[in-house]
N, C-alpha and C positions, 0 to 999 in steps of 0.2 A: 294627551292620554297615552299611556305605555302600552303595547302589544301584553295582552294574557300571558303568561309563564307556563310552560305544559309541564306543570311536576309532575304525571305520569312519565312522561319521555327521559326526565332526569331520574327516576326511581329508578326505571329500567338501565338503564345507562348505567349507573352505580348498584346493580343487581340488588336491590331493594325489594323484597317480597310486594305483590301487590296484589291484592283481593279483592275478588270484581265480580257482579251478576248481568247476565244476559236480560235486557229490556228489550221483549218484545210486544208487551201492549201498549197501541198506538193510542195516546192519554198520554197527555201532561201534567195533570192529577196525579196519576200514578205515576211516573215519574218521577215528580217531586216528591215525592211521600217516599219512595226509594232513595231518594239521593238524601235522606233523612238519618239513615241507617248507619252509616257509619262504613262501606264501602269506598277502597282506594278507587274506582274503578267501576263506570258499568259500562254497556256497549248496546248502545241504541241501533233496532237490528232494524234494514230495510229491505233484506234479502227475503226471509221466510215472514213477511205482516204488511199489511196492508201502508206503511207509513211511505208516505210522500216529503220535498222536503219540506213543504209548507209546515207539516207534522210536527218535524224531526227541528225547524227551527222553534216552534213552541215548547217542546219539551227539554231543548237548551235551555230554552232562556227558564221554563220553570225551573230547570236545576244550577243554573249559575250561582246562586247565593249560596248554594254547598259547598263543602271541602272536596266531594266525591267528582272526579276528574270524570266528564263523561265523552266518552268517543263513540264513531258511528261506518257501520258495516254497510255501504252502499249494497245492490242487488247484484252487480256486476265488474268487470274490472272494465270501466265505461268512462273515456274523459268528459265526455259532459254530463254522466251524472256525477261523477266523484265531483266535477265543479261547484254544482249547485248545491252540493253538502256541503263542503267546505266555505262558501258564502256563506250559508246561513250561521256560520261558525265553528265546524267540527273543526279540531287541531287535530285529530287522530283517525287514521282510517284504519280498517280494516276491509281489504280488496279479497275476496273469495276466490277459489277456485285456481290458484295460480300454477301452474303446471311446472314452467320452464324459468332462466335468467329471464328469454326475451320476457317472459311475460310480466315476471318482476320489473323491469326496466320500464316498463310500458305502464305500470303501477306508480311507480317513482315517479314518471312526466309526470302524469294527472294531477299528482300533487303538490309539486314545486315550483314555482314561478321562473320564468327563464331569466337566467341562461341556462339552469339545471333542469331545467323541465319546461313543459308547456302549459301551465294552468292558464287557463283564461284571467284574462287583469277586469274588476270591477272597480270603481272609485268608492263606491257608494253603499259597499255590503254590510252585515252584518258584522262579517269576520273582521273588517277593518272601523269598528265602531261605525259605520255609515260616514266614513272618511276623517274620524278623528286621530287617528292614530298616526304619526305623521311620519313617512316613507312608506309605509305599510308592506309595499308590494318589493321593496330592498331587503327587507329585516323578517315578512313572514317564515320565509324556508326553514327558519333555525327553530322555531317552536312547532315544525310539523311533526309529529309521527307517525310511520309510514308500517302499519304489520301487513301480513300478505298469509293467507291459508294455504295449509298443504293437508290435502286432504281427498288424495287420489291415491294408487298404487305406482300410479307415472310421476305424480310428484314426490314421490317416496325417493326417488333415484336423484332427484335433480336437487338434494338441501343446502348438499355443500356449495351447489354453483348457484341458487338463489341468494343464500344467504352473504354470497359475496356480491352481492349487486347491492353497488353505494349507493344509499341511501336507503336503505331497509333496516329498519330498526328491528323488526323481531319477526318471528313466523307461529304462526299459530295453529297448535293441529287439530282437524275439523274431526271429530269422532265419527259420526251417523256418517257423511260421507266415506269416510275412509272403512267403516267398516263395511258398509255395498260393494266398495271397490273392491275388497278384500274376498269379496264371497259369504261376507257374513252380515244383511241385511237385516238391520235392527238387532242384531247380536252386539253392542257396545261392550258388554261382558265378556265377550268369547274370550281364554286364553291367547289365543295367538292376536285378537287385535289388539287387548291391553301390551303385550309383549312390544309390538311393533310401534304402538303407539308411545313404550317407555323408549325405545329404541330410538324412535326418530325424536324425541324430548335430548336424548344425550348427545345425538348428532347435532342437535341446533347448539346447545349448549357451548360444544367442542370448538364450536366457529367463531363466539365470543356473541352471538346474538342473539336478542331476549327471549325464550322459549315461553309459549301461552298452551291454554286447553280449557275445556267446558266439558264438565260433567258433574252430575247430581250423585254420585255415588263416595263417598266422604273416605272410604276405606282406599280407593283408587287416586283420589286426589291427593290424597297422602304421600302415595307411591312418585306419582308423580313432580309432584314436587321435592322428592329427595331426589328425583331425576334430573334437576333443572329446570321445572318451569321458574317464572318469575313475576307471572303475567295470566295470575290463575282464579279462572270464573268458576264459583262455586253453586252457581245453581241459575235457574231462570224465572223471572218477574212471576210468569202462569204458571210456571210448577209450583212454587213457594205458594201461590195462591190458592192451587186444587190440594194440595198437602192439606194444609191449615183450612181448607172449608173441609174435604173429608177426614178429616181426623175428628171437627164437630159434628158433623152427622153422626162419625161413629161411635163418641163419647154420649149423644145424646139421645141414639135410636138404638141404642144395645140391646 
């Protein structure tokens, strides 16, 4: 059996636009019914939802039969939980919160098998077919990909020196976060954080490494992607869902 192919990590890599939604309801049902849609991309979220990876392996496997490439945002930048994501099968993380290089670095172990990192070795995971894949723990490094969040006012300073930390494939900028840090709490729209948020979009760009963002607002993600994303989430699982239920309410209770 051949190791998975992570053609998200190759799109990015050959700056290939890619279009992706934030899964945050813990359901595999709904997961698969997302990964239906026609999304390059979605990002199964363990940081803000209840998902465990018991969860988070069931909603892999209901999405594997798709085209849509699903990755997963551990809670923390945590080597044993990034572990026990990546067993159950995620090829792509996304570590939150990442301030500095060290901390990128420290992102990077988690995920790489040594000599480049420290991931914990299972023989028997999901990731490795339940040991059908043969070297598994030689050959996985090359189809991880590794994004990392900036989405502080201190990580604002550190992109150029994260994004030079090998093995970092992209950075992704966390909006809600970064606009608290900014002074402007649940302001997503204010002026100056979309500014700074296109700003740090051309910075990652500059560096040659994938630049991502999540936001619901269509006029903005626009911008942004003329800015250099590449790796850009257009909405989230429960928005799309309170949208489309209250839009029937409103069509039906006028």
């Amino acid at each position: 059996m051949d190791l998975p192919k992570n053609h998200f990590k190759a799109a990015l890599k050959s700056g290939k636009q890619q279009i992706g939604l934030w899964v945050s309801i813990a359901n595999a049902a709904s997961a698969e019914a997302v990964a239906t849609c026609g999304f390059d991309w979605v990002m199964v979220d363990t940081e803000h939802t209840p998902n465990d990876p018991a969860q988070v392996q069931a909603m892999l496997q209901a999405m594997a039969p798709y085209p849509t490439h699903a990755g997963v945002r551990p809670g923390w930048n945590d080597l044993v939980e990034i572990k026990r994501l990546m067993d159950v099968g995620a090829q792509t993380i996304l570590v939150p919160y990442v301030q500095s290089a060290e901390e990128a670095r420290a992102a990077v172990n988690a995920v790489l098998y040594p000599p480049f990192g420290m991931r914990g070795v299972s023989g028997l995971s999901r990731a490795s077919r339940f040991g059908s894949i043969p070297n598994y723990t030689a050959i996985a490094n090359a189809e991880v990909c590794l994004l990392v969040q900036v989405e502080t006012k201190t990580s604002l300073d550190q992109i150029e020196a994260i994004a030079a930390v090998e093995g970092v494939d992209g950075i992704f900028i966390g909006p809600a976060d970064l606009a608290a840090s900014l002074g402007y709490p649940g302001q997503l729209s204010h002026p100056e954080v979309k500014a700074v948020i296109l700003g740090a979009v051309r910075r990652i760009k500059a560096t040659g490494k994938a630049a991502g963002i999540l936001s619901s607002d269509p006029a903005f993600l626009r911008e942004a992607v003329a800015a250099g994303t590449t790796f850009t989430a257009v909405g989230l699982d429960i928005g799309v869902l309170l949208t489309g239920a209250k839009a029937l309410v409103a069509a039906w209770k006028a």
